[in-house]
Residue frames relative to the residue before (quaternion, step in Angstrom):
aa qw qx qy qz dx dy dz
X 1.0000 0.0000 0.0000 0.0000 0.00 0.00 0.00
X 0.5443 0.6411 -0.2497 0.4800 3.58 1.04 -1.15
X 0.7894 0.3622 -0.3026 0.3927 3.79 0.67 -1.12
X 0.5955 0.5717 -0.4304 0.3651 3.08 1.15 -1.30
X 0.5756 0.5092 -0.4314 0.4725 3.91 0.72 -0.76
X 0.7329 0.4225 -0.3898 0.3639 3.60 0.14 -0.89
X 0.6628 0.5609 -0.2435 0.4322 3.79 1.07 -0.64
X 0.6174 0.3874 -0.3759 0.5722 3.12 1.42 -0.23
X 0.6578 0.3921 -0.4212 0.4860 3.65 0.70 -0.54
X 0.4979 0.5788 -0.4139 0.4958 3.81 0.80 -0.25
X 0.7122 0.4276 -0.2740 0.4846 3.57 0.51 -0.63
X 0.6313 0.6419 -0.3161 0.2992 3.31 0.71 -1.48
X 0.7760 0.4519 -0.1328 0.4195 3.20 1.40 -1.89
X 0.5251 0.6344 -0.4065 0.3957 3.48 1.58 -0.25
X 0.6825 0.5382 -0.2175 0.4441 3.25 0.93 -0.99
X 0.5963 0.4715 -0.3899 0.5197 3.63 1.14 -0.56
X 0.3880 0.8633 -0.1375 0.2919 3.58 0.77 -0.76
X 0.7643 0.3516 0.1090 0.5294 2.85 0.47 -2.36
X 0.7570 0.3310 -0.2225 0.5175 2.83 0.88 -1.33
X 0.5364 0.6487 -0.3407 0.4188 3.71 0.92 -0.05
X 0.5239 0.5105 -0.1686 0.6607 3.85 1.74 -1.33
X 0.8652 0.3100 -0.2245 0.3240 3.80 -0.34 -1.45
X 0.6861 0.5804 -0.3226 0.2973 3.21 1.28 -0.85
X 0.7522 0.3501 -0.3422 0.4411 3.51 0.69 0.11
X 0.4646 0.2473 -0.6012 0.6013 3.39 0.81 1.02
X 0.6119 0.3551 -0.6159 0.3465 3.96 -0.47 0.01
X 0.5616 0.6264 -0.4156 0.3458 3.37 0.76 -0.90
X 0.4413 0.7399 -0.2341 0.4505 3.53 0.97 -1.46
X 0.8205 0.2586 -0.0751 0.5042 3.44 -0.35 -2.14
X 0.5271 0.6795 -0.3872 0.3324 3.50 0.76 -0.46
X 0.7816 0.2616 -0.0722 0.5617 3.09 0.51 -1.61
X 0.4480 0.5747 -0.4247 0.5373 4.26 1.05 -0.40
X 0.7536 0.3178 -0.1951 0.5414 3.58 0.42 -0.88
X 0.6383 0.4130 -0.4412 0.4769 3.68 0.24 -0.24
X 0.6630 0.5518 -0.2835 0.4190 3.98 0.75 -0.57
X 0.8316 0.2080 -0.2118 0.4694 3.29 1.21 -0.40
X 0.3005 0.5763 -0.5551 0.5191 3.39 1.50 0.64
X 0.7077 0.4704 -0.3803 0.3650 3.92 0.32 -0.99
X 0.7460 0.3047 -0.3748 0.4585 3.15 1.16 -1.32
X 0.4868 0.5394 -0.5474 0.4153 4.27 0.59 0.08
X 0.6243 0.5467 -0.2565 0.4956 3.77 0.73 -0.63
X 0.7444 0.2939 -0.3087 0.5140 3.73 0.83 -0.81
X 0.7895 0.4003 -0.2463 0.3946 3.78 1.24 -0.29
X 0.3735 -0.7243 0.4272 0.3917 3.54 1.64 0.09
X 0.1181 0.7293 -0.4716 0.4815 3.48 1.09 0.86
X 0.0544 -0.8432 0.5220 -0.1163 3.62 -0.44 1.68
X 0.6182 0.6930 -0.3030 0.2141 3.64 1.11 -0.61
X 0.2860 -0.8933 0.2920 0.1869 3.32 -0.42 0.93
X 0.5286 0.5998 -0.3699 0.4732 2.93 1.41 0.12
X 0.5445 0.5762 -0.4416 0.4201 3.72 1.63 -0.03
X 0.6204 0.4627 -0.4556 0.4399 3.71 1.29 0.11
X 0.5694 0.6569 -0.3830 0.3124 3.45 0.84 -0.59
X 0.7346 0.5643 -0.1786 0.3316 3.02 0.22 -1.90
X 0.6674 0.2396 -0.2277 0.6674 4.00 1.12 -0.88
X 0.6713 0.4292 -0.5326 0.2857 3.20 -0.03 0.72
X 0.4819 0.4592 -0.4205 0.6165 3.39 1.27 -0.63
X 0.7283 0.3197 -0.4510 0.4050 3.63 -0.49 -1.35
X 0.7234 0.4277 -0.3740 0.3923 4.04 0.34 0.12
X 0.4732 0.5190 -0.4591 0.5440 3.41 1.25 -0.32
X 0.7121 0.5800 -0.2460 0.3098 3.64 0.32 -1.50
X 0.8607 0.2821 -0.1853 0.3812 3.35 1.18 -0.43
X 0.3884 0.7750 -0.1852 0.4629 2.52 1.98 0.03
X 0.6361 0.5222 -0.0885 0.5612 2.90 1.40 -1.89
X 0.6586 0.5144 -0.3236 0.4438 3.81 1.00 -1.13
X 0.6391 0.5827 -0.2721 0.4217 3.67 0.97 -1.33
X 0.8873 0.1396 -0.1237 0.4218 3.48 0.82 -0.85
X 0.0512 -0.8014 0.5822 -0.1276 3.31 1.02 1.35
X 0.9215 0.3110 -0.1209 0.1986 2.70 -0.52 -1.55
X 0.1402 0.8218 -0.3259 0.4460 3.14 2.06 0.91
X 0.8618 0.3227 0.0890 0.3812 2.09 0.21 -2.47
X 0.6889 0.4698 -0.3355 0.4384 3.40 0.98 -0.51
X 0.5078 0.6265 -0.3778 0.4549 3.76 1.69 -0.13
X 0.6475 0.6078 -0.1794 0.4233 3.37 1.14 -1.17
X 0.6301 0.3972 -0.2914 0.6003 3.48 1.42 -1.21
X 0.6982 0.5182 -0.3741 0.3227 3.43 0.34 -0.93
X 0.5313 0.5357 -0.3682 0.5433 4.18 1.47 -0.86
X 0.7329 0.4352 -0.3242 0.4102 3.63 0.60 -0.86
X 0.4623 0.6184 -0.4165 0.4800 3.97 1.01 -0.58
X 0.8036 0.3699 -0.2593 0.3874 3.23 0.08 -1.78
X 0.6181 0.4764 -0.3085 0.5440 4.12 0.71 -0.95
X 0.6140 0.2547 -0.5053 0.5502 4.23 0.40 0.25
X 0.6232 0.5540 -0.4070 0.3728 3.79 0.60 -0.79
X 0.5282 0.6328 -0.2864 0.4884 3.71 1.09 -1.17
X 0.6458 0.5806 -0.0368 0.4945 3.56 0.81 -1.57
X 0.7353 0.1487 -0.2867 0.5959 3.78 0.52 -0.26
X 0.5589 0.5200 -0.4606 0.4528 3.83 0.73 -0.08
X 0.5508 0.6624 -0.2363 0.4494 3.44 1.23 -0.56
X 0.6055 0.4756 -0.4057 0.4925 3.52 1.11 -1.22
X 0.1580 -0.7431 0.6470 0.0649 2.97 -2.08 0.13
């Protein structure tokens, strides 16, 4: 009974997590990409490689700016599953 609770809370927090880490770069590409569909749309501008290119180079710095975020966030979550199997009996 005890685990099944801990697997759901084991899940619960993975999912906050992820979505805590991924969601500001999707955010990022989201809105990087939504700015130049409008401006490909307002200039009849077809190239596809004009959506790519600022999005990576915006993921990439994005992703660089908020490292140490993300690597705090992974690192709280490591130590609280580790906590958790010392715990088992």
């Amino acid at each position: 009974m005890m685990t099944e609770q801990m697997v759901v809370s084991v899940v619960k927090d993975a999912f906050y997590y992820v979505i805590l880490i991924s969601g500001p770069l999707l955010l990022v590409s989201l809105i990087v990409g939504l700015i130049i569909s409008i401006f490909q749309a307002a200039t009849s501008i077809s190239e596809q490689t004009l959506t790519f290119v600022p999005k990576l180079i915006a993921v990439f710095l994005v992703s660089v700016l908020i490292l140490p975020f993300m690597i705090q966030n992974m690192k709280t979550f490591t130590i609280e599953i580790f906590k958790m199997i010392s715990n088992l009996k």
